[in-house]
Backbone as XML, in Angstrom:
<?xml version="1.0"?>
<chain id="A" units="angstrom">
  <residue number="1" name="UNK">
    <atom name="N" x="0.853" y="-1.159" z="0.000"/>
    <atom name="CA" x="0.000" y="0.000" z="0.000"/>
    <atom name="C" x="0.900" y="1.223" z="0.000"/>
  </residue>
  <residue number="2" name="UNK">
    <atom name="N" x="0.546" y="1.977" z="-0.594"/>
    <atom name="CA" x="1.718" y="3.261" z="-0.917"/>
    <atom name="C" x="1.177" y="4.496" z="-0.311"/>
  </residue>
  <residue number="3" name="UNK">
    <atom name="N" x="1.912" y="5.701" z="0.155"/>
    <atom name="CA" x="1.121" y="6.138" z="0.472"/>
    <atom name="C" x="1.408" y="7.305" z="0.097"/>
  </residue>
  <residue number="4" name="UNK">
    <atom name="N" x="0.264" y="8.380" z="0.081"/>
    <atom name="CA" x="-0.363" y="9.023" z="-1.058"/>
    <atom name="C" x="0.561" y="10.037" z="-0.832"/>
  </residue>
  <residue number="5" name="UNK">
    <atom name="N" x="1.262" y="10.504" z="-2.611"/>
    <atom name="CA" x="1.708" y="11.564" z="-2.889"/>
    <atom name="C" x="1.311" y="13.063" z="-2.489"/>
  </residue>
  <residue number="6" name="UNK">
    <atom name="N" x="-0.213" y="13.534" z="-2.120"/>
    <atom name="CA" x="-0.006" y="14.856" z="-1.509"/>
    <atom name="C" x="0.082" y="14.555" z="-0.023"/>
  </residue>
  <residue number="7" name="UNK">
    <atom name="N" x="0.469" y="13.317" z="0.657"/>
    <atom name="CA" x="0.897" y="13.484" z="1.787"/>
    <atom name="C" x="2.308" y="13.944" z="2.268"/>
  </residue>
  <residue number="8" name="UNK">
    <atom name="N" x="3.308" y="14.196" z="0.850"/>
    <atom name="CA" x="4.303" y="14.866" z="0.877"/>
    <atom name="C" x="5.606" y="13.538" z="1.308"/>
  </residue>
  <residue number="9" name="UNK">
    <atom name="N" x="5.217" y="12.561" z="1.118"/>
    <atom name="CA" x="6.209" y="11.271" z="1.009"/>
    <atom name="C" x="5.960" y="10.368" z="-0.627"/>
  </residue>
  <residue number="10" name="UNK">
    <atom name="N" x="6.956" y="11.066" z="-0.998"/>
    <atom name="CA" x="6.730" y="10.478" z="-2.544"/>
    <atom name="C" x="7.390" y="9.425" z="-2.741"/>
  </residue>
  <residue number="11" name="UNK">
    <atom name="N" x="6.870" y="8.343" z="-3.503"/>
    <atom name="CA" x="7.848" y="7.034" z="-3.394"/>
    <atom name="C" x="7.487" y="5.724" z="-1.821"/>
  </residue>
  <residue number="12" name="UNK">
    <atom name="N" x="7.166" y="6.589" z="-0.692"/>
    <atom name="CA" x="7.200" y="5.784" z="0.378"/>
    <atom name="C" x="5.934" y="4.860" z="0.241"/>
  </residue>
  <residue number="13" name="UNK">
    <atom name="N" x="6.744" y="3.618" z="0.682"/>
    <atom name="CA" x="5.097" y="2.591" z="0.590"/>
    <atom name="C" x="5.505" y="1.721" z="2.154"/>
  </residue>
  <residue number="14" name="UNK">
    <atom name="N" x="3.888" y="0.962" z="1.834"/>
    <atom name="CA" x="4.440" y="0.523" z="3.435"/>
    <atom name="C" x="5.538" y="-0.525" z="3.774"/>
  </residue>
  <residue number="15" name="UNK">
    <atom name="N" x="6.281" y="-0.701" z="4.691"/>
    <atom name="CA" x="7.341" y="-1.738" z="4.860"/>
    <atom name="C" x="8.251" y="-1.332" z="6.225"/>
  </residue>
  <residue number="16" name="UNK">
    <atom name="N" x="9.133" y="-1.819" z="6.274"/>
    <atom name="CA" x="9.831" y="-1.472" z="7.234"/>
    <atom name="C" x="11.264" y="-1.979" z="6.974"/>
  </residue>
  <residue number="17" name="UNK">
    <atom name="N" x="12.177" y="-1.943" z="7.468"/>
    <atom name="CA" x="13.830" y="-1.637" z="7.504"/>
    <atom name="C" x="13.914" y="-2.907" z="8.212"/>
  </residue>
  <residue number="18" name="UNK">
    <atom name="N" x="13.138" y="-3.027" z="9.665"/>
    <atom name="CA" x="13.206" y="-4.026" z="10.515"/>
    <atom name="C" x="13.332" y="-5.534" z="10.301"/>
  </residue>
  <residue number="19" name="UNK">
    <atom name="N" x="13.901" y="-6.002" z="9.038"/>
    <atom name="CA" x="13.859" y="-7.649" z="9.144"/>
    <atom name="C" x="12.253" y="-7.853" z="8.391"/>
  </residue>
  <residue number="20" name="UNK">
    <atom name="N" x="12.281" y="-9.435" z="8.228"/>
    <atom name="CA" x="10.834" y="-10.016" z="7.253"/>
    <atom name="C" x="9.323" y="-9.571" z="8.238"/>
  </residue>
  <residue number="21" name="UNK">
    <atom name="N" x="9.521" y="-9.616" z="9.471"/>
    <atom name="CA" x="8.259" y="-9.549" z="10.124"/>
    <atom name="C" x="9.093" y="-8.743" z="11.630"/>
  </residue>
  <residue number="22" name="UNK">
    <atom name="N" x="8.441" y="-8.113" z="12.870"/>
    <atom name="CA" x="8.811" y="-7.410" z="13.721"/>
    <atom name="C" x="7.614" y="-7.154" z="14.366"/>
  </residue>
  <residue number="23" name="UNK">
    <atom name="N" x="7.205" y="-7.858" z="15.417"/>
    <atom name="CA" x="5.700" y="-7.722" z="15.915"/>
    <atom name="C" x="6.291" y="-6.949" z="17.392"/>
  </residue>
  <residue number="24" name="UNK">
    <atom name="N" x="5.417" y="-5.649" z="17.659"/>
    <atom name="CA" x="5.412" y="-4.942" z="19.515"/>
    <atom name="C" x="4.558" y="-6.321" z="19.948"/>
  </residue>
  <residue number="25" name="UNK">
    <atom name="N" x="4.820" y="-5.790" z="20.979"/>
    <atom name="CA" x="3.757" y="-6.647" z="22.309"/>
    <atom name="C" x="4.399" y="-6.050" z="23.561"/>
  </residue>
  <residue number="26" name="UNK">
    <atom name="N" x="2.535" y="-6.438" z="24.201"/>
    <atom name="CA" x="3.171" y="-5.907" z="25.521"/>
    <atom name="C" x="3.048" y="-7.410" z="26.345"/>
  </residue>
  <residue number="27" name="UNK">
    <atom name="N" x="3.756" y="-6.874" z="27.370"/>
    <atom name="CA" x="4.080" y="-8.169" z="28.513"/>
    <atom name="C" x="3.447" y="-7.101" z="29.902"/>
  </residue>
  <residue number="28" name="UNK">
    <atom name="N" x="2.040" y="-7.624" z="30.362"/>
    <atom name="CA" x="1.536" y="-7.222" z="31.142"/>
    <atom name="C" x="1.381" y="-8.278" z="32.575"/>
  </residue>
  <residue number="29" name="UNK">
    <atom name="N" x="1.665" y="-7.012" z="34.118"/>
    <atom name="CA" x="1.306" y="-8.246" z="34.933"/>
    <atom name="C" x="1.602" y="-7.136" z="36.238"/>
  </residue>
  <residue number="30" name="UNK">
    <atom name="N" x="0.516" y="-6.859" z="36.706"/>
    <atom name="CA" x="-0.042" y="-5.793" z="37.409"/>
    <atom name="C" x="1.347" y="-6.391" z="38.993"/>
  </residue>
  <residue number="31" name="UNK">
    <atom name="N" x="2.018" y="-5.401" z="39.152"/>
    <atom name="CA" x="3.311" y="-5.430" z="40.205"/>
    <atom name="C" x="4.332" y="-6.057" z="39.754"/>
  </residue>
  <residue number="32" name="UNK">
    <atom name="N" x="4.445" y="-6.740" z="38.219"/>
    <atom name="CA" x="5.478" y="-7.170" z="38.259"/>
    <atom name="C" x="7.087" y="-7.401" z="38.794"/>
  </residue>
  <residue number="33" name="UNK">
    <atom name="N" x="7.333" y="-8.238" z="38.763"/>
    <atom name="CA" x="9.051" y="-8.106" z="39.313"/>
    <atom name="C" x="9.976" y="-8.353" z="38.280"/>
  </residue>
  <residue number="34" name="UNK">
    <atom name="N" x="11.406" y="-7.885" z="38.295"/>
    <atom name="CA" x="12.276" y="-7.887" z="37.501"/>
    <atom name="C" x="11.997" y="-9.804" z="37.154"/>
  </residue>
  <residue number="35" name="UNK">
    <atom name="N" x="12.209" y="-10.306" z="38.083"/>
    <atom name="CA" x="11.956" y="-12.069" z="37.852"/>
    <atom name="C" x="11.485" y="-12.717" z="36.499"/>
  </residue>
  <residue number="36" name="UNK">
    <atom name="N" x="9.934" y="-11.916" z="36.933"/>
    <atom name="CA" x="8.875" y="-12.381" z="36.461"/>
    <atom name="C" x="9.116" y="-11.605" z="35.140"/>
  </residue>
  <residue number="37" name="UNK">
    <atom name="N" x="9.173" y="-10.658" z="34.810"/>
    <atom name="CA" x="9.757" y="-10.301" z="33.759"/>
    <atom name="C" x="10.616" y="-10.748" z="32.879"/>
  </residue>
  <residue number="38" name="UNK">
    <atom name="N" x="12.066" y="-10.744" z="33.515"/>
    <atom name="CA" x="13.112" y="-12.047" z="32.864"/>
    <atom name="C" x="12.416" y="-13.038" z="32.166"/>
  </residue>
  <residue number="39" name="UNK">
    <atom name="N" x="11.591" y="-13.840" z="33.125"/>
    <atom name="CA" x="11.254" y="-14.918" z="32.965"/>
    <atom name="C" x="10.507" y="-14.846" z="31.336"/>
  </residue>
  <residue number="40" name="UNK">
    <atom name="N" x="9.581" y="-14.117" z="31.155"/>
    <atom name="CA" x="8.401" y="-13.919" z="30.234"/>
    <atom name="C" x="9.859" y="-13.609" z="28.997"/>
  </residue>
  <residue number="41" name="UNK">
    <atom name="N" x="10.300" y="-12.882" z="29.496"/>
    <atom name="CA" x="11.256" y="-12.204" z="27.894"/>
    <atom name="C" x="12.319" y="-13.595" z="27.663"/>
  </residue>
  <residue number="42" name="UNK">
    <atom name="N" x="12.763" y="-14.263" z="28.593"/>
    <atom name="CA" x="13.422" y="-15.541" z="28.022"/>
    <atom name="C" x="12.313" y="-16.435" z="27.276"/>
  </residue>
  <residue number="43" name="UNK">
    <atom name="N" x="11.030" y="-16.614" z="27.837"/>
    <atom name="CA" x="10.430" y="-17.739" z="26.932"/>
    <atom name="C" x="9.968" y="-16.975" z="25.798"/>
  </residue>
  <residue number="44" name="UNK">
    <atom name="N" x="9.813" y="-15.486" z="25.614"/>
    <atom name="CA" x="9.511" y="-15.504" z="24.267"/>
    <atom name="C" x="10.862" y="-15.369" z="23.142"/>
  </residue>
  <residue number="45" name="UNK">
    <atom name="N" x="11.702" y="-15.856" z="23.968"/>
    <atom name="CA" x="13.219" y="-15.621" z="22.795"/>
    <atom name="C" x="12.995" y="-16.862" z="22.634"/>
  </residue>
  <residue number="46" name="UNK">
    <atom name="N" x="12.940" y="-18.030" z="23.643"/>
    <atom name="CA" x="13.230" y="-19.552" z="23.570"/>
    <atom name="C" x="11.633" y="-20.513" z="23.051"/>
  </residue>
  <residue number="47" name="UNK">
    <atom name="N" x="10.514" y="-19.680" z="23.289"/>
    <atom name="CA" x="9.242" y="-20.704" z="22.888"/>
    <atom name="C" x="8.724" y="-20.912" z="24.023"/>
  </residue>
  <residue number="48" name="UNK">
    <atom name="N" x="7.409" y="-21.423" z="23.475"/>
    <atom name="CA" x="6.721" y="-22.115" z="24.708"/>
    <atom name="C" x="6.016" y="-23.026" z="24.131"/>
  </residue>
  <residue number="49" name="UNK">
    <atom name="N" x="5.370" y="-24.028" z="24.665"/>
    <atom name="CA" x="4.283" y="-25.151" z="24.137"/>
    <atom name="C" x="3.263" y="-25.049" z="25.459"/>
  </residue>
  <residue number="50" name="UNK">
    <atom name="N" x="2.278" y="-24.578" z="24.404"/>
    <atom name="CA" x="0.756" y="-24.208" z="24.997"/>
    <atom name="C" x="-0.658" y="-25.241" z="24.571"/>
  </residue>
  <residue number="51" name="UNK">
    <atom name="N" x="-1.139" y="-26.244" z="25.536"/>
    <atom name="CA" x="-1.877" y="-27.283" z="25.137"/>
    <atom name="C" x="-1.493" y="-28.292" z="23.983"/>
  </residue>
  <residue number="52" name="UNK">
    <atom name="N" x="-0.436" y="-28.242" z="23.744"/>
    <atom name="CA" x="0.228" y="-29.313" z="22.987"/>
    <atom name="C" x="0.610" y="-28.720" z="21.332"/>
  </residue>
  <residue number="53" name="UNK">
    <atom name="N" x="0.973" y="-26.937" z="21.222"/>
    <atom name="CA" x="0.752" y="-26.830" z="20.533"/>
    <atom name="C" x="2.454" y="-25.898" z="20.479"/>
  </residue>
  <residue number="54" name="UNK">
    <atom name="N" x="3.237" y="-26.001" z="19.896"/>
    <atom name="CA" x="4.527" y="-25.201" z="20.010"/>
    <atom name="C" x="4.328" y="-23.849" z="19.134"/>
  </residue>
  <residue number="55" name="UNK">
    <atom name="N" x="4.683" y="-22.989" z="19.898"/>
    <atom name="CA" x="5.346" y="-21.688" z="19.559"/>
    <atom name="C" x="7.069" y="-20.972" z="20.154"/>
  </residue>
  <residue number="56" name="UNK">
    <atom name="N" x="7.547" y="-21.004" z="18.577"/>
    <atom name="CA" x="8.624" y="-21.020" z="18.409"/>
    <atom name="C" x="8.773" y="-19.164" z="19.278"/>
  </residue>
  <residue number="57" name="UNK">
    <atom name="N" x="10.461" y="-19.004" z="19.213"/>
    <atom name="CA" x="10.577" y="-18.080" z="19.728"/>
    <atom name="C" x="11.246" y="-17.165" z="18.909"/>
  </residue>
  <residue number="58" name="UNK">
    <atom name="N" x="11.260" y="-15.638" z="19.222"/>
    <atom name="CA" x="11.885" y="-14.789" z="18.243"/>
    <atom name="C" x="13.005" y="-13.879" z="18.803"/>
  </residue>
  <residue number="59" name="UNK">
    <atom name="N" x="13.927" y="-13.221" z="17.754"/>
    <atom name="CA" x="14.204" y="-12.379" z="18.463"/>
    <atom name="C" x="13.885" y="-11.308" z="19.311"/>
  </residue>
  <residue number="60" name="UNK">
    <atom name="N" x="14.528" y="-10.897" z="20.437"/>
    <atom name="CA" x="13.919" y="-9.334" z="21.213"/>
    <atom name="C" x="15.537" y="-8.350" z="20.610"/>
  </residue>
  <residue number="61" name="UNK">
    <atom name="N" x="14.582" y="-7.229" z="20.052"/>
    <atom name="CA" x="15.130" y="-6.753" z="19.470"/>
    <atom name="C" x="15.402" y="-5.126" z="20.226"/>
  </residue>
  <residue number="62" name="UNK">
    <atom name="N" x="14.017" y="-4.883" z="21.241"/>
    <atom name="CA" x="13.755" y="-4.076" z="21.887"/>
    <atom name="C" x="13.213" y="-4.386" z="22.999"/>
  </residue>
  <residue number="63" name="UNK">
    <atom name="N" x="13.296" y="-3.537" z="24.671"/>
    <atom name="CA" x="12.596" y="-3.644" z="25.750"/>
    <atom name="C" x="12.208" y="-2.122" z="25.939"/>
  </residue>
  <residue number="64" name="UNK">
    <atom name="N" x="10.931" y="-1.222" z="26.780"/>
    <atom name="CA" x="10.829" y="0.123" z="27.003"/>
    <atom name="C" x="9.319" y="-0.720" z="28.210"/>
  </residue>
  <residue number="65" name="UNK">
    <atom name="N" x="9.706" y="0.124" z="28.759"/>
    <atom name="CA" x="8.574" y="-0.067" z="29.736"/>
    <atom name="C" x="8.204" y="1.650" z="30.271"/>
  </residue>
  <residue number="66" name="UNK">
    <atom name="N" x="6.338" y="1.711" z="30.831"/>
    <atom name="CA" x="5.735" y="2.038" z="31.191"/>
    <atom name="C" x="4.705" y="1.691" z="32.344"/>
  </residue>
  <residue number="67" name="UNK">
    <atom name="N" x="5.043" y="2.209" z="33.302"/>
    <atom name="CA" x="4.258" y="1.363" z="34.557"/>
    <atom name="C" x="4.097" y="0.065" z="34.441"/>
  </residue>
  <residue number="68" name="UNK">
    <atom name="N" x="3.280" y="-0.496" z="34.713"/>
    <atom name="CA" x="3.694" y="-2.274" z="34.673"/>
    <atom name="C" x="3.295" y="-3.441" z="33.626"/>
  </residue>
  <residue number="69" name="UNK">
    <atom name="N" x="3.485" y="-1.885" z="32.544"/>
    <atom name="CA" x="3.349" y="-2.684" z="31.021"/>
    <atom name="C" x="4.839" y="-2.469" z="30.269"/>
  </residue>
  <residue number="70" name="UNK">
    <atom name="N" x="5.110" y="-3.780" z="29.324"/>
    <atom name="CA" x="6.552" y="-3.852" z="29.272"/>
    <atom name="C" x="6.140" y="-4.247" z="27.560"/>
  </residue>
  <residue number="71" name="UNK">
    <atom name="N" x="6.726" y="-3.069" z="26.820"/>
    <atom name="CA" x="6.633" y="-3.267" z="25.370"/>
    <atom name="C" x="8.086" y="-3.906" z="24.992"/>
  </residue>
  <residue number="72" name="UNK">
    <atom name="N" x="7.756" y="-4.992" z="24.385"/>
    <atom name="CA" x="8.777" y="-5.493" z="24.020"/>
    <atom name="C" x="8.835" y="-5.729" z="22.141"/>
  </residue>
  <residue number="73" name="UNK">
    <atom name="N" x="9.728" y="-5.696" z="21.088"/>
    <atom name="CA" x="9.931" y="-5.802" z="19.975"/>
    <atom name="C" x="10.636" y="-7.386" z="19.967"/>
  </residue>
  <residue number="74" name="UNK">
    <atom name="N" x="9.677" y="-7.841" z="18.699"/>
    <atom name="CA" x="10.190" y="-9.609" z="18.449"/>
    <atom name="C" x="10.132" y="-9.299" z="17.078"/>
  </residue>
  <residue number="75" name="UNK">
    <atom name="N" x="11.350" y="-9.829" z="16.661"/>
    <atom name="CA" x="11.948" y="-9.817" z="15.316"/>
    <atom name="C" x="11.773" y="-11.334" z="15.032"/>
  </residue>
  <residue number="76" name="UNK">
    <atom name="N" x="11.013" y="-11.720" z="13.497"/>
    <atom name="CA" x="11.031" y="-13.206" z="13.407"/>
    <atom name="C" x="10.169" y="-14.055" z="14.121"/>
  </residue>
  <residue number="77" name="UNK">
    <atom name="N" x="10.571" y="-15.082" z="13.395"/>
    <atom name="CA" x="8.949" y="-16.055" z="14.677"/>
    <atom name="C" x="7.524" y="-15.941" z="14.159"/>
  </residue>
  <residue number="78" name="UNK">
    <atom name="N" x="6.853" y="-16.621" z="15.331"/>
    <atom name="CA" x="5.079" y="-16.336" z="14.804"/>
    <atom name="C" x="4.626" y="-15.376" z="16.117"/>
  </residue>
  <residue number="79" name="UNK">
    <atom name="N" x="3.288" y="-14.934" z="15.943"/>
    <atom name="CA" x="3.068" y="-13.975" z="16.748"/>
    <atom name="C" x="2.864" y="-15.187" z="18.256"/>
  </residue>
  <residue number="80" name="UNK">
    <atom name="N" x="3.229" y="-14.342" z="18.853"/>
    <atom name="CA" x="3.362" y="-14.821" z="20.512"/>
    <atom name="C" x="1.989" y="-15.338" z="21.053"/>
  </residue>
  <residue number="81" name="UNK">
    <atom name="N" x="1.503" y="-16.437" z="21.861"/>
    <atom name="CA" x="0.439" y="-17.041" z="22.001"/>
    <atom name="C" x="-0.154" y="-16.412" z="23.614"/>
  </residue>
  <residue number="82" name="UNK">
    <atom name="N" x="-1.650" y="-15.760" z="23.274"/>
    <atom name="CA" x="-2.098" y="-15.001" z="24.002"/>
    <atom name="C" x="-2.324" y="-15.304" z="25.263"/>
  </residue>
  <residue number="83" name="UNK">
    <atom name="N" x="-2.860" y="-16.518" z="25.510"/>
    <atom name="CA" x="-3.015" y="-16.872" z="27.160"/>
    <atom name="C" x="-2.006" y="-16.705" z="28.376"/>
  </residue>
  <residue number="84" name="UNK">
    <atom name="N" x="-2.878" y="-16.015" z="29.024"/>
    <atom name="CA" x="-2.463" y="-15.491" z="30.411"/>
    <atom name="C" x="-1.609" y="-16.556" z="30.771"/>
  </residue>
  <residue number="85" name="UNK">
    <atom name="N" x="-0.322" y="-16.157" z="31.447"/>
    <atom name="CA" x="0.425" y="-17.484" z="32.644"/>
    <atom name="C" x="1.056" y="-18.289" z="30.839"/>
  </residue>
  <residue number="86" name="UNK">
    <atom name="N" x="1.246" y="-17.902" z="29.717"/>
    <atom name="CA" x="1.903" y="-18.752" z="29.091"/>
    <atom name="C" x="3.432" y="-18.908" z="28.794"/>
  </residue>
  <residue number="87" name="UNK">
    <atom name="N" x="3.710" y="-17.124" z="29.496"/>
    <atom name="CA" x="5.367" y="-16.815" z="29.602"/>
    <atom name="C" x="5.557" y="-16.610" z="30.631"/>
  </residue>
  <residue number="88" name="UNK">
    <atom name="N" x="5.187" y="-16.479" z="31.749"/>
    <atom name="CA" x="5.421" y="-15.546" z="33.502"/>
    <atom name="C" x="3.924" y="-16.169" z="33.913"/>
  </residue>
  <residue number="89" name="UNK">
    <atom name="N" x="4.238" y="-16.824" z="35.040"/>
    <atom name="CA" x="3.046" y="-16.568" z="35.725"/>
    <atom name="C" x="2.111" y="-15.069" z="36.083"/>
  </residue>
  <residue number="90" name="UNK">
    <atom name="N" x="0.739" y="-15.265" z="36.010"/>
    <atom name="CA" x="0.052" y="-14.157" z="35.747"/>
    <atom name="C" x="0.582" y="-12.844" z="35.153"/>
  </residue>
  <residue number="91" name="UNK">
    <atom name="N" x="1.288" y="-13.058" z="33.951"/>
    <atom name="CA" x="1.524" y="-12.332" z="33.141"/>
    <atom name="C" x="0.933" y="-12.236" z="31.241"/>
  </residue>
  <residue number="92" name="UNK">
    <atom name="N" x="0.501" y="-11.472" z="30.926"/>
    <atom name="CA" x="-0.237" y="-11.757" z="29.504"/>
    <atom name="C" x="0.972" y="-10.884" z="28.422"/>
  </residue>
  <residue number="93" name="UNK">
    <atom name="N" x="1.000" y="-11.789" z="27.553"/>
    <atom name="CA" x="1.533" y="-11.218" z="26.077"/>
    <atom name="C" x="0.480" y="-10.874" z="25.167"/>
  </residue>
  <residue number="94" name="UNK">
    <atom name="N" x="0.548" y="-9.343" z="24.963"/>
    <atom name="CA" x="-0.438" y="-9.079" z="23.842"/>
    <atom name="C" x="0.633" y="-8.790" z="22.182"/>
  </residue>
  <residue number="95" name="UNK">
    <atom name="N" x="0.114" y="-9.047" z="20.915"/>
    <atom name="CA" x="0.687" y="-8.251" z="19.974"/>
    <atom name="C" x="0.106" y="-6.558" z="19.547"/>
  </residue>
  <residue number="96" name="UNK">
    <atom name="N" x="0.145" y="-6.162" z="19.809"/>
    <atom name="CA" x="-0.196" y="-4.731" z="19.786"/>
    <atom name="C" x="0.017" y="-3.909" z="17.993"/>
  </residue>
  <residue number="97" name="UNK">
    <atom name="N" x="1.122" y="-4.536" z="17.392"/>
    <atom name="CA" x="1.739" y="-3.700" z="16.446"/>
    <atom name="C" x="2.205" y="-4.534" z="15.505"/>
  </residue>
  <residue number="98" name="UNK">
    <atom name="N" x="2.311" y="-5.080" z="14.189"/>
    <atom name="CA" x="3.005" y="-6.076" z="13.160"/>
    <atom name="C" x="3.527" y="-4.996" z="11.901"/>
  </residue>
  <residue number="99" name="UNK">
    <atom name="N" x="5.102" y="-5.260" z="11.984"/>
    <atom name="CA" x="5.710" y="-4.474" z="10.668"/>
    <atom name="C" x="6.123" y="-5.441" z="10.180"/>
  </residue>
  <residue number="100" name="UNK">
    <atom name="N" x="5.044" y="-5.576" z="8.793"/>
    <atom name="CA" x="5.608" y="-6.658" z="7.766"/>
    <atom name="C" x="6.071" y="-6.224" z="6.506"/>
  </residue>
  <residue number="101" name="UNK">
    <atom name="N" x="7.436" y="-6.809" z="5.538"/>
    <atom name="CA" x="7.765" y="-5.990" z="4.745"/>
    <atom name="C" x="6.465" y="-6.677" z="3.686"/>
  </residue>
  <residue number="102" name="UNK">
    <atom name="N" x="6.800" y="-5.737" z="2.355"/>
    <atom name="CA" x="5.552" y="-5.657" z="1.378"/>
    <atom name="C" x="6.754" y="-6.147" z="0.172"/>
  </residue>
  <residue number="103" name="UNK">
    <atom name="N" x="6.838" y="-6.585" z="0.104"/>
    <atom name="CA" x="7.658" y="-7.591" z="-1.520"/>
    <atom name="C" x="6.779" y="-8.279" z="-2.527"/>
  </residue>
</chain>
């Protein structure tokens, strides 16, 4: 999708710089601890298997946090599997954001 010449970006279409795929997410978990944190950002580098079903892991390419939501950048991989407690106990991975290139 390109986007439109009187928006004053001529040529620019959508894509990104970032590698084949680059999904945000947040890693939420109301008081978190550095721990529990660790914990969640190692299994989404390394995977998890959720009801018998594997999800591979991606790169972290980025961490930024905001009160006790923790945006993290995953380069590669499939998008991260939503259920609560599947990386950190009572902690949830959302995808929030997907930069996919356009080829």
């Amino acid at each position: 999708m390109a986007i439109s010449r009187g928006a004053g970006f001529v040529g620019v279409e959508a894509g990104s710089g970032l590698g084949n795929i680059t999904r945000i997410c947040t890693v939420v978990n109301t008081g978190q601890t550095q721990d529990e944190l660790n914990t969640a950002v190692q299994a989404l580098q390394t995977g998890v298997t959720v009801s018998n079903v594997w999800y591979p892991g991606a790169t972290v390419v980025g961490v930024t946090a905001l009160a006790d939501t923790v945006y993290v950048a995953l380069q590669g991989g499939v998008a991260p599997e939503g259920s609560a407690s599947s990386y950190a106990t009572d902690t949830t991975v959302t995808v929030v954001a997907t930069f996919e290139d356009q080829e």
